[in-house]
C-alpha positions in Angstrom: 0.0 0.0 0.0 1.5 3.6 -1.1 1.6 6.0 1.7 1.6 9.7 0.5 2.9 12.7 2.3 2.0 15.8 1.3 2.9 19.1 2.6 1.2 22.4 2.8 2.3 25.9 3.5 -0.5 28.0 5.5 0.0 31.3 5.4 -0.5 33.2 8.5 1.2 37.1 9.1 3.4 38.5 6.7 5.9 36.1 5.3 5.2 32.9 7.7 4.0 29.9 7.6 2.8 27.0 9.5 3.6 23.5 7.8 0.7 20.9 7.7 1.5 17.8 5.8 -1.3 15.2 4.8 -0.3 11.9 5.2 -2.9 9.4 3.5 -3.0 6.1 1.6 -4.7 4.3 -0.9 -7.6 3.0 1.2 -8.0 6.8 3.2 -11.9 7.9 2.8 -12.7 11.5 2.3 -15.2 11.7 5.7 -12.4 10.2 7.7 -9.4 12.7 8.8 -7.6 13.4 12.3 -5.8 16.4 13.3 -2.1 15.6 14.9 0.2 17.8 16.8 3.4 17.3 18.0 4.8 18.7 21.8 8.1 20.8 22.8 11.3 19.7 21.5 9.8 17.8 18.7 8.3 17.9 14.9 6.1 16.2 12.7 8.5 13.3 12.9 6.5 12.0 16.7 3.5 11.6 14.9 4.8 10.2 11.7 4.7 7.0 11.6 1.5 6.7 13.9 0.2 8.7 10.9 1.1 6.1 8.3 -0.6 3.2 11.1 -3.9 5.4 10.9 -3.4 6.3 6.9 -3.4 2.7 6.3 -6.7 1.8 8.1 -8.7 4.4 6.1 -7.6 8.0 8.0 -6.3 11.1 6.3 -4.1 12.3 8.8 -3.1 16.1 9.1 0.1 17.0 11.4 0.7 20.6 12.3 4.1 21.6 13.2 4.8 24.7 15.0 6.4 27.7 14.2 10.3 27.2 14.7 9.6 23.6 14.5 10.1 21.4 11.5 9.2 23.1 8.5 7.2 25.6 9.6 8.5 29.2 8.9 10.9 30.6 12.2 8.8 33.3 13.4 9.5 36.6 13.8 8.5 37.1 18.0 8.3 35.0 21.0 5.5 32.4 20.6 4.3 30.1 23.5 1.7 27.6 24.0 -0.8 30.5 24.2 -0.1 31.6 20.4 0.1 28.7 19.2 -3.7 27.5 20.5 -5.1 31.0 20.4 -3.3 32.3 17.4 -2.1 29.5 15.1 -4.8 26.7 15.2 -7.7 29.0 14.3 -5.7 29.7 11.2 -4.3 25.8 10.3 -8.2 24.3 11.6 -10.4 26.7 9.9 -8.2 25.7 6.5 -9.2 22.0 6.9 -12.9 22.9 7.3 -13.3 26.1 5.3 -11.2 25.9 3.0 -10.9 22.0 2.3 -14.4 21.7 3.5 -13.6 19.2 6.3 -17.1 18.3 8.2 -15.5 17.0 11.3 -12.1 16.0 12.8 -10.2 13.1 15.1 -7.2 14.5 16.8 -4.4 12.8 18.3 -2.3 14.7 20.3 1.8 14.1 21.2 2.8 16.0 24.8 2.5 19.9 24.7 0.0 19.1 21.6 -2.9 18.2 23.9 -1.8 21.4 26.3 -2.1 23.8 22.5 -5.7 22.1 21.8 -7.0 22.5 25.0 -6.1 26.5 24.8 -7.4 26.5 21.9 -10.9 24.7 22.2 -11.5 26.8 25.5 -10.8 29.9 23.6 -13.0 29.1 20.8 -15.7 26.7 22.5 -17.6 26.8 19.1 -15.2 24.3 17.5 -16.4 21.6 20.2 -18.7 20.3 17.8 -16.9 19.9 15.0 -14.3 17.1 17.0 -15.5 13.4 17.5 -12.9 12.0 19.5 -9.6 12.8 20.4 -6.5 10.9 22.2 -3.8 12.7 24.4 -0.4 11.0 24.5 1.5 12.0 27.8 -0.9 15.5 28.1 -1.0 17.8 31.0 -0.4 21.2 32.1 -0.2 21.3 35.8 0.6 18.3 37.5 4.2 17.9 36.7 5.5 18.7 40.2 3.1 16.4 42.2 5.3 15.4 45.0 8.5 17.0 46.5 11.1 15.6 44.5 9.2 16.3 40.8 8.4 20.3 41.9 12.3 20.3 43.3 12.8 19.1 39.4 10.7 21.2 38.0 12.3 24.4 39.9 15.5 23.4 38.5 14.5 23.0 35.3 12.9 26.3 35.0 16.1 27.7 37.1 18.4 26.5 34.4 16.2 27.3 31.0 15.9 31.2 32.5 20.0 30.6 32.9 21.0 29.7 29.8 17.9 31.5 27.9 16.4 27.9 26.6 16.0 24.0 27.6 18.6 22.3 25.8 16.6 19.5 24.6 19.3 18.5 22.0 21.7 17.6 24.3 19.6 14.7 25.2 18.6 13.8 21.7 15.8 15.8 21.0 15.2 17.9 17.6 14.8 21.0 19.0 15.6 23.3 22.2 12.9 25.8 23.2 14.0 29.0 24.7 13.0 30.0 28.0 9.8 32.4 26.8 8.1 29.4 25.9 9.4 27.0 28.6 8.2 29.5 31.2 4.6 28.4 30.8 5.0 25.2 31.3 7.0 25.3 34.4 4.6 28.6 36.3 1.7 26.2 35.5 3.3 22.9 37.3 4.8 24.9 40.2 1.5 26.8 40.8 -0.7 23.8 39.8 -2.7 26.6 38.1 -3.5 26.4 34.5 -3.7 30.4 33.8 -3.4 32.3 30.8 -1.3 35.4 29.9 -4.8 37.4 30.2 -5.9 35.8 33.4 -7.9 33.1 32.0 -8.4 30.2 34.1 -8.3 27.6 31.5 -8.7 25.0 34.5 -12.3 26.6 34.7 -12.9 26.8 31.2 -12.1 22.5 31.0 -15.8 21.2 31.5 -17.1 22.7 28.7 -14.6 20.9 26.2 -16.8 17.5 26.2 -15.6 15.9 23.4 -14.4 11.8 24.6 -11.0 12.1 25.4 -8.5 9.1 25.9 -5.4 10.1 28.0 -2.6 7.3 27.5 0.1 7.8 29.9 3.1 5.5 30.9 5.3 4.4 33.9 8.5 5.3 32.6 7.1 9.0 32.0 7.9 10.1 35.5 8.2 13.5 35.2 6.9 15.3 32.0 3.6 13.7 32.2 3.3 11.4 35.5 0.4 9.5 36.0 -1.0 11.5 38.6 -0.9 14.4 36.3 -2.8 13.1 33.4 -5.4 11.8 35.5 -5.4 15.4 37.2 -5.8 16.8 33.5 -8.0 14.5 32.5 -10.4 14.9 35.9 -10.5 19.0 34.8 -12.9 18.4 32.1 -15.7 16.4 33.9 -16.1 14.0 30.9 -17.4 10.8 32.7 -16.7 9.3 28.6 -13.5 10.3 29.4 -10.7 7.4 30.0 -7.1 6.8 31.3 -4.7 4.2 29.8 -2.0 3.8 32.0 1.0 1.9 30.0 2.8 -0.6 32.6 4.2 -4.0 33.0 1.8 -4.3 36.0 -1.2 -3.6 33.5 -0.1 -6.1 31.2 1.8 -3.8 28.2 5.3 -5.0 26.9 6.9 -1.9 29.1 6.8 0.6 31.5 6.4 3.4 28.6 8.4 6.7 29.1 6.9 10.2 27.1 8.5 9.5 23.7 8.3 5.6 23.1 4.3 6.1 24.1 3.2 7.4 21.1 6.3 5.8 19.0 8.0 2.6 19.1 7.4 -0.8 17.8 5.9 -2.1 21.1 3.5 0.9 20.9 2.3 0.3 17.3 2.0 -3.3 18.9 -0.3 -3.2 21.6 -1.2 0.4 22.0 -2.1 2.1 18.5 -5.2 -0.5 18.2 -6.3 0.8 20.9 -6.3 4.2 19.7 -7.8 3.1 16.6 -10.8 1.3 18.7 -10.9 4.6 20.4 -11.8 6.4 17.2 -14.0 4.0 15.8 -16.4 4.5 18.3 -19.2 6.9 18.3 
């Protein structure tokens, strides 16, 4: 079966642009697409291969990469997780339904992804209805630093990205640092277990009214980025009793205890955890 991968160039102010590539197959039907976005650190390539799984069994599947990530377009200010939700989404989703006159979306979301759509669909409630169902691979915002020794990491961590101006996530194999404006986020909602935007916004609040099915899938090797006890406390903010938790252990049965990255991307996880996803998706 050929696999095609097609990338597009959406414009969005002055000479940027925000890269979405279409990866779809021979058997991918017109009504059936899923919107993917990668997390910090990372690119299209997360979601890749999960992509070619879903393209395969009949999905078009859209990845977004942000700006200064992948192929998009460096931008010209400091973005966060707030412009990309609040700024760049509106612009990338109303393309798929707009312009390619998409009815409805599947999303699948890598890490900081799940963070962005949140933002996004809390911002702009009346996209809620156009999203069937939607998974969240190693998702949350503020429950990083839920015992001593993970908020004593997560204070050094945002101690050393103010330090040297950025995380550097390439020195331990990851495609991309991010600089300490965007980092910042991340580590004030953990430490303050308060998931507040730049203009007050209690996005926390803001959670129930999202209530599309969500599957969180979250492993025992990801001990810090996204614990189990903060997915669950993510997943608890949106009052969804359709809502579910995978948790990825030896003790639950699964080939390993999965850490943030091999979750969503590994040959055990195409294995045992992608048909899951896929059952996830089927349903209605």
């Amino acid at each position: 079966m050929k696999i095609q991968e097609q990338l597009f160039k959406i414009k969005t102010e002055g000479d940027e642009f925000i890269a979405l590539w279409k990866i779809a197959s021979t058997k991918s039907e017109a009504s059936k697409n899923i919107f993917l976005n990668h997390g910090t650190f990372s690119d299209r390539k997360i979601c890749l291969s999960i992509s070619q799984y879903l393209a395969e069994r009949g999905y078009n599947c859209w990845i977004m990469e942000w700006r200064n990530h992948g192929f998009s377009s460096p931008s010209n200010k400091k973005i966060n997780f707030e412009n990309i939700g609040i700024d760049d989404y509106p612009i990338v989703l109303e393309y798929l339904f707009n312009t390619l006159k998409i009815k409805s979306l599947d999303s699948v979301m890598h890490s900081g992804g799940g963070i962005c759509l949140t933002i996004f669909l809390a911002t702009y409630p009346e996209y809620v209805p156009k999203f069937n169902r939607v998974v969240f691979f190693g998702s949350q915002a503020f429950g990083a630093a839920y015992n001593p020794k993970n908020y004593v990491k997560t204070l050094l961590g945002k101690s050393l990205s103010a330090l040297l101006g950025y995380t550097p996530a390439k020195s331990f194999g990851r495609p991309h640092n991010e600089n300490h404006f965007f980092m910042k986020q991340w580590y004030k909602w953990n430490l303050t277990k308060k998931f507040i935007g730049m203009n007050g916004l209690d996005y926390e609040k803001e959670m129930p009214k999202i209530t599309i099915p969500i599957l969180s899938i979250c492993g025992k090797g990801d001990n810090y980025i996204a614990p189990k006890e903060g997915c669950e406390l993510y997943l608890n903010a949106f009052q969804n009793p359709k809502n579910k938790l995978l948790f990825c252990s030896l003790e639950n049965g699964f080939k390993e205890d999965y850490n943030h990255s091999r979750l969503l991307q590994s040959r055990n996880s195409r294995a045992e955890i992608w048909p899951i996803v896929t059952d996830w998706l089927k349903q209605k």
